[in-house]
N, C-alpha and C positions, 0 to 999 in steps of 0.2 A: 515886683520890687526891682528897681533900678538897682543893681549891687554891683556894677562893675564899673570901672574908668575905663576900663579897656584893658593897653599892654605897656609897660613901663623898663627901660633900658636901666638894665642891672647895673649899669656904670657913669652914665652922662645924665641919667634918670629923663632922658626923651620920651615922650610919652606917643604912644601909638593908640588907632583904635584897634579892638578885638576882632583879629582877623586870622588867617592862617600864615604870621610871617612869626619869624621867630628868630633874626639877627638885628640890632640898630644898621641903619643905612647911612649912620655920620660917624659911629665910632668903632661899628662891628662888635661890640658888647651884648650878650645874650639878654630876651626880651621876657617878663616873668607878668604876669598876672597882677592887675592893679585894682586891690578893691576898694569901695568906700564904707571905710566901717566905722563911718557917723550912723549910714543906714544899716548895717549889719550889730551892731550895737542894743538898736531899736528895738529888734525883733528876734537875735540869736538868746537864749538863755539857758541853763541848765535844762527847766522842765519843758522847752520847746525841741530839745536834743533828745530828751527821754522819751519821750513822746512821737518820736519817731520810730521808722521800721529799724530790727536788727538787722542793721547791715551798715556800709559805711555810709549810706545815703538820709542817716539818720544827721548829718553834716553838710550837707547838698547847698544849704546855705552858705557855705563857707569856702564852695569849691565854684569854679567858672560855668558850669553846667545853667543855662536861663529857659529852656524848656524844659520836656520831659525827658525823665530818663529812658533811653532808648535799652542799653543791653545791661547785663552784671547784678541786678538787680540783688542777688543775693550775695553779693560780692562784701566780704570784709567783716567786722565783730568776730572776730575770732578769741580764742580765748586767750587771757591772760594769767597764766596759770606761777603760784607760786614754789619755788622749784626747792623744797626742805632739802633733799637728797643732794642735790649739786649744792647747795649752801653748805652743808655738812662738810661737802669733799673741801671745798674751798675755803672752810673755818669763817665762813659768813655770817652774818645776823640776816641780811632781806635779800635774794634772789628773784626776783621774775623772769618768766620766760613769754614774749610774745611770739603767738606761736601761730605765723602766715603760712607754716608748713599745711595746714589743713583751710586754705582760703580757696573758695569756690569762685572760677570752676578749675583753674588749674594749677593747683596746689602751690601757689607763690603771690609774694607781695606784687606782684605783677599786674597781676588781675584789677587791684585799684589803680593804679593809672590807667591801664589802657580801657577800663570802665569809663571814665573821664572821656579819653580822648576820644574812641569809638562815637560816643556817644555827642561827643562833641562834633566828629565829622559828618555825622549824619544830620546835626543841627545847620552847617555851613551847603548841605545839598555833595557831600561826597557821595562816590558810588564805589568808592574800590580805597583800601586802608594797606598801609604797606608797614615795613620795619627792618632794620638792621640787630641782631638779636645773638645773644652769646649761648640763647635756650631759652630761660623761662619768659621772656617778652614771645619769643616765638609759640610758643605755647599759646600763651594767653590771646595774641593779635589773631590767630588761626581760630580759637575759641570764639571769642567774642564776635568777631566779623562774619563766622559762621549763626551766630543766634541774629546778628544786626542784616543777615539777607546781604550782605556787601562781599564783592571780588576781597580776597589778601594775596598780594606778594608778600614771601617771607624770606630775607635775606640773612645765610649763615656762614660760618666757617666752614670749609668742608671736613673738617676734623672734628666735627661737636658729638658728643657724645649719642650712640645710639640709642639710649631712652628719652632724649630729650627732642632727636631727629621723629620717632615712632610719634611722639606725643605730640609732633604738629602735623603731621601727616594725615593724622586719624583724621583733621575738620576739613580735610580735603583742599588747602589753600593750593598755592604755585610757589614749591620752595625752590629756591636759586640758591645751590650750596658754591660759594666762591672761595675759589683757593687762596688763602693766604689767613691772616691773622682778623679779628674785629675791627681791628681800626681799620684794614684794609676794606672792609667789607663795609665799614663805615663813610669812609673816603665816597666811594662808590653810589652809595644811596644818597648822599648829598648831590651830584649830578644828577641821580635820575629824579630826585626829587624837583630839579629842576626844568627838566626837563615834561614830567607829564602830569598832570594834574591828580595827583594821589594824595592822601593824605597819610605821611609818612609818621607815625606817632612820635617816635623819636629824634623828629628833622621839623619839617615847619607845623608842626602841631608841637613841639617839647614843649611852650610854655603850660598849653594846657595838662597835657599828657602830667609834670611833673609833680601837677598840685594835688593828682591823687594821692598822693603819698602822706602827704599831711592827713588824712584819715589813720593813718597808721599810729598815730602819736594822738590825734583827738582821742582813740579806745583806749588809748593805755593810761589817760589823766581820766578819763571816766570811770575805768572801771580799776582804776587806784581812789577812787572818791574824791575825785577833782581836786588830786594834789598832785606835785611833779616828784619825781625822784631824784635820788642824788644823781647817777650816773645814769646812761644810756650806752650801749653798747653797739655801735654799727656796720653792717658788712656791708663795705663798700666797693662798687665796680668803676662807677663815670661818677660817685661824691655826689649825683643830687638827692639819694634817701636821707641822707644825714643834712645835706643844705635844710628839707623842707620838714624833717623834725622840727629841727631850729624855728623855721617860721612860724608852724604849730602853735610851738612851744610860746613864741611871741604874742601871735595871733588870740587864744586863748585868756592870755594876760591882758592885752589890749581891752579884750571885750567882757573882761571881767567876771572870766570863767573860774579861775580859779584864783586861789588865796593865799593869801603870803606871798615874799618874794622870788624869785625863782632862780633855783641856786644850781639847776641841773648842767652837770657838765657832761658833755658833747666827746664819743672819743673813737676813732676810726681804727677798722679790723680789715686788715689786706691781708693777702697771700704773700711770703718773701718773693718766691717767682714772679708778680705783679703786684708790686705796690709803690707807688710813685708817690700818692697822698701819702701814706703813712713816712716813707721818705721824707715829702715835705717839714710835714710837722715835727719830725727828731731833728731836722739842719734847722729847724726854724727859717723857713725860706720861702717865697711867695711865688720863687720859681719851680715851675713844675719840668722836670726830666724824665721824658718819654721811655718807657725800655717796652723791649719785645719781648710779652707771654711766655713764663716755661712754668706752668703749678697745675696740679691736676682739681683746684677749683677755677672750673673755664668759665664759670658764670661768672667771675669776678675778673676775668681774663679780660681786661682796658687796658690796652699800656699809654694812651694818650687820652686820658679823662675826663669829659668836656667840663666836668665840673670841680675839677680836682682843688681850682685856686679858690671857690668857693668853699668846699668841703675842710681845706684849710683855715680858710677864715672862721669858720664856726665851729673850729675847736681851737683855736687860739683864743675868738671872741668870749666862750662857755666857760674857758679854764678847763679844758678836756686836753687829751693824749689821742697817739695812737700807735697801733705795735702790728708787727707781721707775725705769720704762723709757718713755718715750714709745711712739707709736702705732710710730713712724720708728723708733727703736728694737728695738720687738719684731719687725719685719720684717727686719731686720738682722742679730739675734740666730738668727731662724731660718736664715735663707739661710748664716748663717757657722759654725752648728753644720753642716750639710748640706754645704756645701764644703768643711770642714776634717774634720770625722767621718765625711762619710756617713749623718749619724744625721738624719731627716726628722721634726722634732718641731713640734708644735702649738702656736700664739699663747704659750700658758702658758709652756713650752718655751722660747720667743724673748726673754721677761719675764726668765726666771731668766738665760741665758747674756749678755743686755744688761745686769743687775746687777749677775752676775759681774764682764765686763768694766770696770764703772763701779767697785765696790769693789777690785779690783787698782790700776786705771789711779790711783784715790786715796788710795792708799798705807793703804786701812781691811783690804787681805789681802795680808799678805804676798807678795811672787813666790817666796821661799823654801819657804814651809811647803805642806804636800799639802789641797788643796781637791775637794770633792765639790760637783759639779752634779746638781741633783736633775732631771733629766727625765720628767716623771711624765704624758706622752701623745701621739699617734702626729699625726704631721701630717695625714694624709691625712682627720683629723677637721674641721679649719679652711681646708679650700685655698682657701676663697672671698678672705681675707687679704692672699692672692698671685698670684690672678688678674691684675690690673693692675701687675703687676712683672715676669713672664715672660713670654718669649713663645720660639719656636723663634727660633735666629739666621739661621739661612738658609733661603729657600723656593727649589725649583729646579722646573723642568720634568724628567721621569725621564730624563735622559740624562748618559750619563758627560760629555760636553764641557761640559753646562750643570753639573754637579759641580766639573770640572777648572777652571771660569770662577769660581766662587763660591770655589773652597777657593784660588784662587791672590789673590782681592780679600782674603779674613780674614787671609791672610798679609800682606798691606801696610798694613791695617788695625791689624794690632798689630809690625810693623815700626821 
């Protein structure tokens, strides 16, 4: 099935074919995936989706992928679990929680793009896959490239947190910790991407790299019963998870997946310490203002966005918001998705459910209408965060009497 035009210029709409370039050469507008879905039309349906394996490639149709799939195979369908307990807290009618915290193989939304991209570089005849990474792409490029037999360089902050340093190191890549900030380290890979024939997932493979993400949003109208919801809630680093919801969310409609018209509004979740997008959307301004990282969610630690002026767009487009969380905040948000879900989700995690919180409590989302929190990474990636929050509540000598002395004090204690 011929599904692809190639690559198509986000701005001047120049049309490129599908190759590893990823900037227009007449406007310098970034270059995104152009499908034909007169043919995709034909052959995508409901029971052609269902019918597929659980995972995101149950959707393969509708992503740049025209071989076979090479790594991730098990990558994606993760659960969509209804969240009673947090709707409670929040005096809610409909709560969801999509929950990438448990998406194989390294516990982040990550894993579906660089499923995609991997997979894709090994279609183009790469042999060695690279990345500039704030953590969880690091993770996953180190993963993936390890199952795809291919060389990774993994390019980081030298300040990134030790669990998420551990968790790329275990696939044995070549990590280059560079001093300074992400954008710095981003800067950087854009040279070297120039310079040596790598296939940089988030440099000149981004167009493909970004369309895994639209699996994230194809699981949540499927396993909503192929209907959208009112709100989606997004945590946003560089703004393209929430761009390519939005196209999803398009895409779907297009090919008349789902029903009714589609009322879903779009609404971005920063860190105060880094959040430029969400700055945009309260000045209502199409101009983005770079600042320098200071929030202890590093994964969302962009202070120049590549996709910020998009991510803007498609919450201005949807009738969506968006709000920051403090530091006090996103520590809050995790500890209160954890006690009312169960659900152990990371800094990022903490950002989106404390803007939730902040967009309900300000009457910018409905208590009526059905809301989607995007949790897109496992906590046990950040617990450094929470070290100075937790602690055991009670230490005992091993004896039942010293037991029976402490558990009758907790009792007067909350008496």
């Amino acid at each position: 099935m011929e599904k692809l035009n190639g690559l198509r210029c986000r701005e001047c709409g120049r049309r490129y074919p599908a190759t590893p370039v990823h900037v227009c050469e007449f406007c310098f507008g970034p270059l995104e995936v152009d499908y034909r879905y007169d043919v995709l039309k034909r052959v995508v349906t409901r029971e052609s989706i269902k019918a597929g394996p659980p995972s995101m490639w149950r959707y393969k149709d509708l992503l740049p992928i025209e071989g076979d799939v090479a790594v991730g195979h098990h990558v994606g369908f993760t659960p969509l679990i209804r969240a009673h307990n947090l709707a409670d807290e929040f005096g809610c009618h409909e709560i969801w929680i999509k929950n990438d915290s448990v998406c194989h193989p390294s516990w982040s939304f990550k894993d579906r793009v660089v499923a995609v991209a991997v997979t894709k570089a090994k279609e183009f005849g790469f042999d060695t896959v690279a990345c500039a990474s704030t953590g969880n792409l690091a993770n996953s490029v180190a993963a993936h490239a390890a199952e795809g037999r291919l060389r990774s360089y993994i390019f980081i902050p030298a300040d990134l947190e030790q669990g998420k340093v551990l968790a790329t190191l275990v696939y044995n890549p070549t990590l280059v910790a560079v001093h300074g900030t992400y954008d710095v380290v981003n800067r950087l890979c854009s040279e070297i991407a120039d310079k040596y024939r790598w296939a940089f997932v988030n440099v000149n493979f981004r167009p493909y790299y970004s369309e895994g993400s639209k699996s994230y949003c194809f699981e949540i109208f499927e396993q909503l019963g192929w209907r959208t919801p009112g709100h989606i809630i997004v945590p946003s680093d560089c703004g393209s998870l929430i761009t390519k919801i939005w196209k999803a969310i398009k895409e779907f409609k297009q090919l008349g997946l789902i029903d009714g018209p589609v009322t879903t509004k779009m609404h971005a979740a920063q860190a105060l310490g880094c959040g430029p997008i969400v700055t945009m959307i309260k000045n209502d301004t199409d101009v983005l203002v770079p600042v320098r990282p200071n929030t202890i969610a590093k994964s969302l630690a962009i202070g120049n966005p590549a996709d910020g002026y998009y991510a803007y767009r498609t919450t201005k487009e949807s009738g969506g918001f968006g709000e920051h969380a403090t530091d006090e905040e996103i520590i809050e948000g995790m500890l209160l998705l954890a006690r009312t879900e169960g659900i152990f989700t990371e800094t990022a995690g903490g950002v989106t459910v404390a803007a939730a919180k902040k967009l309900i409590e300000s009457g910018v989302i409905p208590r009526d209408e059905s809301i989607v929190i995007c949790i897109t990474g496992n906590g046990l990636k950040t617990p450094d965060a929470l070290y100075d929050r937790l602690e055991a509540h009670v230490k005992i000598k091993p004896s039942l009497s010293a037991f029976d002395k402490a558990l009758a004090d907790l009792k007067a204690q909350t008496a």
